[in-house]
Phi, psi and omega in degrees: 000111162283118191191170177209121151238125158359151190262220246211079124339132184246095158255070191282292191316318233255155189245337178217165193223107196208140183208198197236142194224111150241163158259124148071191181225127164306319181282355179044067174288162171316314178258019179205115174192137189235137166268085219283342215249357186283149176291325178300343183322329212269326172283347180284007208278164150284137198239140153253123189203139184247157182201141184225019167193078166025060158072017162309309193220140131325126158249128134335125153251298214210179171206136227221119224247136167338294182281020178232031170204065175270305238234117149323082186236181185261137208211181212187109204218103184311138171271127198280167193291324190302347177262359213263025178256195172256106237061057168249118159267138156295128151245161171236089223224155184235109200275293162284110167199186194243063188032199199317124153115346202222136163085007187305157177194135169230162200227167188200179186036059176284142180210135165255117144290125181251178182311138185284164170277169154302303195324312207284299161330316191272334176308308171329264192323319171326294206290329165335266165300329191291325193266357149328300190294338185316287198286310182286330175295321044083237185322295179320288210301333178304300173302298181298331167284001137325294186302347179290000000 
């Protein structure tokens, strides 16, 4: 069984969920290779699943298809409210692949993003006009000094 899981989580707080995923190799080696050209490719995908009663039953939040992660990338997924508790495992499960040297994926830089505060918003939206008022202040003086 190919999975990664989470120990047991407090996501009361949390709003996202985001990491780096690859499938498979863009060099297709002997030993790293997704048969990108099989009608079944599609069964091969990686599932990001959530579980909130220590892995009776799986929820799907996304799914993840071989030829559109060949190439590493970063993703980025609202964690749904129903996960939004105390004890929630991540999984990460390939249901399907045609074993050792095939179908590999990996996954790295996992981030739980939490809810942002008011404080941290309005510091956000500050810096946010200052640096508008910045970019535009800036901008005046370039022009009128043009017109000199």
């Amino acid at each position: 069984m190919r999975q990664a899981v989470t120990k047991p989580l407090d996501l009361t707080r949390a709003s996202k969920i985001m990491f780096v995923l690859q499938i498979g190799s863009v060099s297709q080696t002997d030993s790293c290779n997704t048969a990108l050209d099989q009608p079944d490719t599609v069964d091969r995908a990686v599932l990001l699943q959530y579980t909130v009663n220590n892995g009776v039953s799986w929820h799907v939040i996304a799914q993840h298809q071989p030829k559109d992660f060949i190439k590493a990338q970063r993703v980025s997924y609202n964690i749904p409210l129903e996960a939004r508790v105390k004890g929630v495992e991540l999984r990460w499960w390939q249901p399907r692949h045609d074993g050792v040297g095939h179908d590999q994926w990996a996954l790295d830089h996992v981030e739980v993003v939490l809810v942002s505060t008011r404080k941290q918003n309005y510091m956000m939206n500050f810096a946010r006009q200052t640096g508008l008022r910045h970019y535009y202040s800036r901008k005046r003086r370039a022009l009128l000094q043009h017109r000199a």
